[in-house]
Each structure stands twice: as structure tokens, then as C-alpha cells.
N, C-alpha and C positions, 0 to 999 in steps of 0.2 A: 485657523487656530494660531495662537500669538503664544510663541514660550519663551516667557520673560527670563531673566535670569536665578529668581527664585524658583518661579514655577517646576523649572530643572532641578534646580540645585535641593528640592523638595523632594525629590525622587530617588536623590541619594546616588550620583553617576561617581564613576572611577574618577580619581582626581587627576590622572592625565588627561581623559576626555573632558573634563568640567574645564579646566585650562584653557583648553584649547578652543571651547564652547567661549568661552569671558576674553580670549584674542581676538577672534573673529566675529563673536555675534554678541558685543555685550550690554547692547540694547535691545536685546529678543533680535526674536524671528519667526516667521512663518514654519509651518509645520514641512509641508514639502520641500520647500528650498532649504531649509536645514539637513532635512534627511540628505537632498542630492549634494550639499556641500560637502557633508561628511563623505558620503561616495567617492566625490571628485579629489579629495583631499585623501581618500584610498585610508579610512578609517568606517570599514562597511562594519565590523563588528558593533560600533558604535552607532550607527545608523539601527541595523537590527533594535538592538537592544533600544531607541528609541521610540522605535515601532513596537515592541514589546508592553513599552512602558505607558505609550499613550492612544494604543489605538488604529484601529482602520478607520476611515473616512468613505466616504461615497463618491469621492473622486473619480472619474473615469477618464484614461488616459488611452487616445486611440492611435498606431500607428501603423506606417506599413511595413518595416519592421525593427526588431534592435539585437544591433552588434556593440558590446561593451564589455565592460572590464565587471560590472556588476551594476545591479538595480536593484535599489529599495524603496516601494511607491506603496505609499498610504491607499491607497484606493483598488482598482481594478485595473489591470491590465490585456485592451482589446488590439492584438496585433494585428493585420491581415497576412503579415507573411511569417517568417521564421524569428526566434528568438535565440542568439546566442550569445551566453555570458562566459568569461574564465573562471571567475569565483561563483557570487551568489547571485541569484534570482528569485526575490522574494517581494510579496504582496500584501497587503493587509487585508484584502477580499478575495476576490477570483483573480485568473492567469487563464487570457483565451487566447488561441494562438491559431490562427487559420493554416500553416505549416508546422514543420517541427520546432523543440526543444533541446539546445545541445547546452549543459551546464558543466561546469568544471569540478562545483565544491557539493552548491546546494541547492534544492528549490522547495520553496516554502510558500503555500496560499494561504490565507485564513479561510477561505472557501473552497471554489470548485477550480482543477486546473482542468481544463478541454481542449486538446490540440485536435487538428486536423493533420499531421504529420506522424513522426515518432518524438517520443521523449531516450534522451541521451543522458545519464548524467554521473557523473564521478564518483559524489555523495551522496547523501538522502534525498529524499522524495518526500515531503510531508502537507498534505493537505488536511486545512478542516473541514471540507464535505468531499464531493466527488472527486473521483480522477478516471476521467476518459480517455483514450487515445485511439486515433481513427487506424494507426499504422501498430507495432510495436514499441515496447518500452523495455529499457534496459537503464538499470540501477545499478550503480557497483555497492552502496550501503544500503541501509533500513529503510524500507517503504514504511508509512502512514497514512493511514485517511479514516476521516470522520464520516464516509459513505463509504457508498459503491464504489468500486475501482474494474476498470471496464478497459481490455485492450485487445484489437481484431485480432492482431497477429499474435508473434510470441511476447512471451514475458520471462525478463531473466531479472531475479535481486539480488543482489548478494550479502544481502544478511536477512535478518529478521523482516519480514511480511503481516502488519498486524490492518486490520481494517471492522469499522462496525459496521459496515453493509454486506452487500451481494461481491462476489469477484467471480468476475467473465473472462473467459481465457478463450481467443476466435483461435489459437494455434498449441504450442506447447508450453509450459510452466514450468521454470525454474526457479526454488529459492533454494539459498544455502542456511541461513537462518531459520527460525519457529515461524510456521506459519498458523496464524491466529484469526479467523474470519467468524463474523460473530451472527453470519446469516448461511448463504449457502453459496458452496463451490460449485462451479461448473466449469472445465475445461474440454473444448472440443478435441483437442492432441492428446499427448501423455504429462502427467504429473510428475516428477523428480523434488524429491522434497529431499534436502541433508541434514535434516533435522524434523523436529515435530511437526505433526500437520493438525487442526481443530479449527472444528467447526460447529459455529451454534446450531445449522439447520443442516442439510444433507450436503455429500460430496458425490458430484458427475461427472466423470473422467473419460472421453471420447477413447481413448487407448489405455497403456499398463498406469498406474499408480505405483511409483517407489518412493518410497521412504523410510529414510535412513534411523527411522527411532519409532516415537509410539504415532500411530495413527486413529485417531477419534473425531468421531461424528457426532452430534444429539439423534439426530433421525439416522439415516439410513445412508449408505454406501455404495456405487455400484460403478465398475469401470468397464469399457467396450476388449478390455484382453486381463492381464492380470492385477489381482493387489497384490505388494508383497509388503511387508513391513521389517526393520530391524528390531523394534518393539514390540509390543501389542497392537492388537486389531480390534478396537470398538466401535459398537456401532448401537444406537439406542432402539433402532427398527432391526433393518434386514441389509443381506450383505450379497450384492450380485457380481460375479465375475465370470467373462466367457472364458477365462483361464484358470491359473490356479490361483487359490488366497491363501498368503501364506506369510504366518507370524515369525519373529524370529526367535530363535534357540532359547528355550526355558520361557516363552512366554506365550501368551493362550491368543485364543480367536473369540471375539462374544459379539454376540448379538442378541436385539430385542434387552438392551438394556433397562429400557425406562416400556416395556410390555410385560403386562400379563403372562406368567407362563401359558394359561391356557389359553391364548392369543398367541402365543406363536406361530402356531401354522400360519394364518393368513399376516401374520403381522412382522413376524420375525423371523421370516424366510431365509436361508443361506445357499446357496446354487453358487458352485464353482466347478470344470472339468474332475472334480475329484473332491470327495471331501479334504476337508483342513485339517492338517494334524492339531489337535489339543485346542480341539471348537469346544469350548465351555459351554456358552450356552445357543440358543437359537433352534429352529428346525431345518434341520438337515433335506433340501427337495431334490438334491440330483444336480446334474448339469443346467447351467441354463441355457433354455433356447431364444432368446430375446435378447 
């Protein structure tokens, strides 16, 4: 792709960046080596926002691995070893990385990112489909993805956690921001939520579930020790705990949301060491032994 100097100037860029685009490139230029001059020239906002404005490619960039200051590549990126940037790491498709990812600001795919390593990264995490990780991931800002988000080990975000697929947790889970998954949660460890937790389809929590506000499922609930909640406790099925489930101060327990009252028994079951104080609705079966 050939961006002439209207073709840009059409798109309507900052006029320090258009400047500096009519110094250096004011016969066009190519689409990739433009991005990587704005890089090199350590104007990666710019680059971004290029990428934004015109597009991924099918470029596929294979290497064995990259140590930089930042990368903005139109295409895919297939590394074999580790990726580490100080600022940005972004793609206009996928980000595969046969070891880890250490980023400093950000990392951005318009597709899938899949390492075989851990992901490390300062700022956000934002995919538009999947994000796998064969080790653990640690985010200090807001995760995103347009999928599945999938990591063996632990998972720590420190903000906001939104996804429209499945999230797999192989250890513990930690967010500090709203956790928002639009299919179903599964964590093998325990869940620590410091804010809201919701889910389009059920929550499975190998140990306690805490969370610091309301806690909401469509279908059903069920953790290997306790839930407890700072909020409310919803759940559209049934609510299993081998511990206690337990709402916080002034606010209820419900179950069998989106069931039949007269489906509750089989439907809208509630089992925890103890009934719940201020269980609204659902059927009450005792402990559970499962």
C-alpha cells in the first residue's frame, strides 16, 4: 500500500505528525516502512494511530526473537522466542510468540495473542479475538478480548477484565477492576474479585470466590470452598458452595433467577455448609456433598 501525501492528509492527522510525514516522506511511502520510521523516529503514538486509520494487512513477520524500544507491524507477528518491548507492542492481526511477553506501556492484536511463555505487561492487554497463555499472565491495566482468554497458571489484572468468550483460569484469579465475561467462568484455584464479577453463562471456581461488590451469573454458581460477596449474590440457576455463601450487609442471596418457581428444586438448588442469611429466592437442599 502506497500513502501518498494526500491519501494521509485525507485522514485528517495532527499537524505535528502531517509535518513531519511532508519532511521525511513527501513522495508517499509504503505502508510498513512508514509505520517502522515513525517508530524509529520514537513517534509510536503516531504509528498507532496509522494503524488505526488504515488497517491490518496479511503480512506475516517471522522471527526468532524481538528486543526493542516498541513495534507497530501491520500484519502478524510469528516469533519463536521471547518478545520484549519498553513502550508498545501492537499488531494489526495476531501476536504469536513461542516464549514470553514482557511490555512496558501496552499490547494491542487486532486478533489472537498466543504465547508459549507468560505475558508481563505494565499497561493494557487488548485483543480482538483470543488470548492464550501457556504460563501466567500479569497485567497491571484493563484486559480486553474479543474471545476466549485462556491462562494455565495464575492471572492477576489490575483493573477492569472485560471479554466475549470463555475465561480459563489453570491457577488463581485476580482482578481489581469489573469483571465482565460474556460466556462462562472457570477457575481451577480461587477467585478474588475487588470489584464486580458477571457472567453471561455459569461461574466455576476450583476454591473460595471473593468479591468485593455484587456478584452475578445468568446460569449458575458453584465454588470448591466458599462464595462470599460484598454485594449481592445472583445466580439465574442454582448456587453450590462446600462452604458458606454469604452476601454482604443489607443485601440478599437469589437464585433460579431466570427459573420457574416451580422448578426450583431440580433447577434452582442452593447447598452451602449452612443456609444463607437473606436467600430470597431459590431452594434451600442442605449442605452440599459434591
Amino acid at each position: 500500500m502506497d500513502l501518498t501525501k494526500n491519501f494521509v492528509k485525507n485522514k485528517r492527522p495532527c499537524a505535528d505528525g502531517f509535518r513531519w510525514f511532508l519532511r521525511n516522506h513527501a513522495d508517499g511511502s509504503d505502508y510498513q516502512p512508514l509505520l517502522n520510521a515513525l517508530v524509529d523516529a520514537g513517534r509510536v503514538d503516531d504509528a498507532c494511530w496509522l494503524l488505526t486509520q488504515f488497517g491490518p494487512t496479511d503480512e506475516v513477520l517471522k522471527v526468532d526473537a524481538i528486543d526493542a524500544e516498541a513495534v507497530v507491524f501491520a500484519g502478524t507477528l510469528e516469533v519463536q522466542g521471547n518478545i520484549e518491548v519498553t513502550t508498545v507492542l501492537r499488531a494489526g492481526r495476531s501476536i504469536h510468540a513461542g516464549g514470553g511477553i514482557r511490555a512496558g506501556k501496552e499490547i494491542i492484536a487486532g486478533e489472537d495473542v498466543q504465547v508459549g511463555g507468560s505475558i508481563r505487561c505494565d499497561g493494557t492487554l487488548d485483543a480482538g479475538g483470543d488470548i492464550r497463555v501457556a504460563w501466567g499472565m500479569e497485567v497491571a491495566d484493563a484486559i480486553r478480548s474479543g474471545g476466549d482468554v485462556r491462562a494455565e497458571w495464575e492471572m492477576i489484572c489490575g483493573a477492569s477484565l472485560t471479554l466475549d468468550g470463555n475465561l480459563l483460569v489453570g491457577q488463581d484469579l485476580i482482578t481489581a477492576g469489573a469483571l465482565r465475561c460474556h460466556k462462562n467462568i472457570r477457575v481451577l484455584g480461587a477467585m478474588t474479585a475487588h470489584d464486580s464479577v458477571w457472567a453471561g453463562n455459569g461461574i466455576a471456581v476450583g476454591a473460595s470466590i471473593l468479591c468485593d461488590s455484587h456478584l452475578e451469573a445468568n446460569w449458575g454458581i458453584r465454588a470448591g470452598q466458599a462464595i462470599i460477596a460484598q454485594g449481592s449474590i445472583k445466580a439465574g440457576e442454582s448456587l453450590h458452595a462446600q462452604d458458606e455463601i454469604r452476601a454482604g450487609e443489607g443485601y440478599g442471596v437469589y437464585a433460579g433467577l431466570v427459573v420457574q418457581v416451580e422448578a426450583w428444586e431440580a433447577s434452582a438448588q442452593v447447598h452451602a455448609s449452612s443456609k444463607p442469611q437473606r436467600l430470597m429466592s431459590g431452594w434451600w437442599g442442605g449442605a452440599c456433598l459434591v
